[in-house]
NUDOVO-393544 format. One record per residue: x, y, z of N, C-alpha, C, O in turn. Coordinates in steps of 0.1 Angstrom, whole numbers, plus 5000, padded with zeros to 4 digits. Layout:
XYZXYZXYZXYZ...
***
This chain:
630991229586631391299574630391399569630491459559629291409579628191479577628691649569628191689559629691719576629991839576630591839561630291919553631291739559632191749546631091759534631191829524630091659537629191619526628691759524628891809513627891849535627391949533627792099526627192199522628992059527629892169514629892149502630492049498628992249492628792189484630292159475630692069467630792269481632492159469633292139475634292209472633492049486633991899492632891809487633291709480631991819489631191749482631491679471631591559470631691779458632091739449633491659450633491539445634591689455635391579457635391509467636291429467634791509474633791349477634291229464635091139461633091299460632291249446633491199436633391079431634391279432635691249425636591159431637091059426636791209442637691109448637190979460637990899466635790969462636290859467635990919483636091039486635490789495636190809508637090879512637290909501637890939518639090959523638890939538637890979545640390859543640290869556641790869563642690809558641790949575642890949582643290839589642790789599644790789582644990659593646190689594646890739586646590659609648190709616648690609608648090519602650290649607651390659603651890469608651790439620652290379599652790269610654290289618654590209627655190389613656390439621656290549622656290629613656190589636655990739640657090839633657090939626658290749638659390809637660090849620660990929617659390759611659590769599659190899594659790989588657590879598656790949590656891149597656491259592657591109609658391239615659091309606658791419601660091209602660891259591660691279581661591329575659491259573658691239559658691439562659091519554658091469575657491609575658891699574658991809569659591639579661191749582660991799568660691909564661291639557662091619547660791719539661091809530659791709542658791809527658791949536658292039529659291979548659092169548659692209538660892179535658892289532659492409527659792389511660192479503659392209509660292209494659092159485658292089491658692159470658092149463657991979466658891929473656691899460656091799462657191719454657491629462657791699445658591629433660391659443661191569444660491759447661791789453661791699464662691609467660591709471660391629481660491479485660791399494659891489472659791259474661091239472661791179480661591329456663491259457664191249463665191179461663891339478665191349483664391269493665291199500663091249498662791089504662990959500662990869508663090939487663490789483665090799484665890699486665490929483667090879483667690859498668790819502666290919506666990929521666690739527667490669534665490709522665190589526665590459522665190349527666690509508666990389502668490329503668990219500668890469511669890489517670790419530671790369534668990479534669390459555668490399561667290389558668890339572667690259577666890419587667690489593665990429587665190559592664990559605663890599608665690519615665690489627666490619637667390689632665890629649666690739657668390709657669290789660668290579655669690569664670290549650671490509651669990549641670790499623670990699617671790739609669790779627669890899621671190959628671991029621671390929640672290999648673490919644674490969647673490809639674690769640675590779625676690739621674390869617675090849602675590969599675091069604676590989590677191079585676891179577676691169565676891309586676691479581676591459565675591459558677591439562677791409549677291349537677091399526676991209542675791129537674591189534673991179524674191269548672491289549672391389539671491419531673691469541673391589529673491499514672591509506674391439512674391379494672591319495672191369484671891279498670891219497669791389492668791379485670291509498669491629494668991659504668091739504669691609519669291739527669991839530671191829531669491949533670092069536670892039551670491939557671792099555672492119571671392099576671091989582670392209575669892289587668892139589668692089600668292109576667191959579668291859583667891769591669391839580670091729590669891719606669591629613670391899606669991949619668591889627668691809636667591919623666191889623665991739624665491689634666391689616666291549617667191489628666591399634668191509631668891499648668091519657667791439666667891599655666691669669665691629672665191649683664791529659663991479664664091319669663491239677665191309661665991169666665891149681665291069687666791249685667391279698665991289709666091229720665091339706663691369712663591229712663791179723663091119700662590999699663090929710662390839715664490969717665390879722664990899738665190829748664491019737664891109753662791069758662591019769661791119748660291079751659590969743659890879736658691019746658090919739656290939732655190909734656991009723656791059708655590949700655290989689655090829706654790779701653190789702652690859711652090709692650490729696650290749709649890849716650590589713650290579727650890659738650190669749651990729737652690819745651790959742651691059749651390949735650791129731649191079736648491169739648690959737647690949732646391049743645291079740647191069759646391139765646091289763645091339768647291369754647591449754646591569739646391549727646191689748645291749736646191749725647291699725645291819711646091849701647091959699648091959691646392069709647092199715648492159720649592189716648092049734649392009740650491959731651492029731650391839723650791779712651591889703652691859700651291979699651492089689652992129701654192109701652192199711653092229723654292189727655292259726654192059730655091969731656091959718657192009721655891919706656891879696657292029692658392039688656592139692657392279688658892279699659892339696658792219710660392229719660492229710660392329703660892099704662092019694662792129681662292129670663792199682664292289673664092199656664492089653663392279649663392309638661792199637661592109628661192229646659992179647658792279647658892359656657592309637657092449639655692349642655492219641654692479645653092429636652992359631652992239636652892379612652992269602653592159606652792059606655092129610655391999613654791909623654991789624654091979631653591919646651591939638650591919646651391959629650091899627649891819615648991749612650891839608651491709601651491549608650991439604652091569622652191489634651191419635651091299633649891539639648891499643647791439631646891359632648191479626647191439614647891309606646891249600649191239602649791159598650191069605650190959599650691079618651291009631649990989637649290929629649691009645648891029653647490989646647090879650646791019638645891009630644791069635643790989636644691179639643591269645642691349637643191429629641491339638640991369628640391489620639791519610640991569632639791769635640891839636641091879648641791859627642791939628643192029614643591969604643092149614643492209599644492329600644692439605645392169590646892309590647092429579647992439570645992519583646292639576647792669567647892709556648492649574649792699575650392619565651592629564649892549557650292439550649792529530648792579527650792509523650892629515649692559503648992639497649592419501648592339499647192389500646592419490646592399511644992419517645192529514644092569511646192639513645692799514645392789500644192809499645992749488645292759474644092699471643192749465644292539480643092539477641492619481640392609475641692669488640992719499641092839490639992849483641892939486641693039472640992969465639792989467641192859454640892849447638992789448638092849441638692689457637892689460636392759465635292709463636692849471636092929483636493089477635693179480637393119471637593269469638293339481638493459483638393269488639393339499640893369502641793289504641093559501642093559502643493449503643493399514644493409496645193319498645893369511646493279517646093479515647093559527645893539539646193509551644793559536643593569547643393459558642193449563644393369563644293259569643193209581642693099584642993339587642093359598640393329589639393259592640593409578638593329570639393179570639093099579640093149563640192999559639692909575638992809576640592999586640492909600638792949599638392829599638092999599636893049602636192969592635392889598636092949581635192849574635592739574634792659569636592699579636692519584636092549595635292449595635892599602635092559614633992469612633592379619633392499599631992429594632492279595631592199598633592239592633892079590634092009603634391889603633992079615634092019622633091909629631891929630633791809633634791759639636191639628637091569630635591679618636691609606637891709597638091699585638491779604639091919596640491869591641291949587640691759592641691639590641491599575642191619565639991529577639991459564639191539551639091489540638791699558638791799545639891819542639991789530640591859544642091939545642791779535643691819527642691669535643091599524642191609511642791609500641191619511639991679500640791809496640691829484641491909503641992019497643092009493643492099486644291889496645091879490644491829473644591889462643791729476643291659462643091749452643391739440642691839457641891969448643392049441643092099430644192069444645492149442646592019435647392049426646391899438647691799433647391809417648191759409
***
């Protein structure tokens, strides 16, 4: 955590918050859908329509595929994330999506691999890696989160993503467990 410490403000939340550490997900397949369910939608929009999806349904590939268009939408998902959520169902069913199944596989590959999956991007596949997977040197720019903080922080362009990629470099090999220090800094 050497790199983190040496910034002086990660440092400081360090210091506010505590340790932080990246630990995989205990249901791959869950916490898959945790990422469908937050693209795109505010943090409070997000959880609701996760507690209502989970309180719902049992979160399983074969409970996602087998449950009703209808249903998934009253709980607050959109078609298109129904959509998304099939697809990754259907993937769960077809590979094997799992730690140990990824586990030989770069993070590049990994990213590679789960973008097939329609309505799978970047952000969801380093979401993956970083929540699922529990990998530790990964920073998802692309995540609307880190770019503020990273403005707010650092003074860098919030559009400028390429500095943002360029001064995480400094955190490496933990670009995982800054990148939760920069959510902290924005919640």
């Amino acid at each position: 955590m050497d790199p983190i410490r040496n910034d002086e403000r990660l440092a400081e939340l360090v210091a506010e918050h505590g340790e932080l550490a990246v630990e995989p997900a205990e249901d791959e397949f869950e916490r898959f859908v945790v990422s469908i369910v937050n693209q795109q939608l505010s943090t409070q929009s997000a959880a609701a329509i996760r507690e209502r999806l989970f309180d719902r349904f049992e979160v399983t590939p074969a409970a996602m595929l087998a449950a009703d268009e209808d249903a998934l939408r009253d709980v607050g998902l959109s078609s298109q994330k129904v959509s998304y959520v099939r697809n990754v169902a259907e993937a769960f069913q077809t590979d094997d999506l799992t730690r140990d199944g990824m586990a030989h596989l770069s993070d590049a590959d990994v990213v590679a691999r789960l973008t097939e999956i329609r309505g799978v991007g970047d952000w969801t596949a380093k979401m993956y890696l970083i929540f699922v997977l529990g990998r530790e040197d990964v920073f998802p720019v692309e995540d609307l989160g880190i770019r503020k903080a990273m403005a707010e922080l650092y003074g860098i362009d919030a559009d400028d993503r390429s500095a943002m990629v360029e001064r995480a470099e400094a955190w490496r090999p933990y670009r995982s467990i800054a990148s939760r220090y920069l959510w902290r800094a924005v919640d």
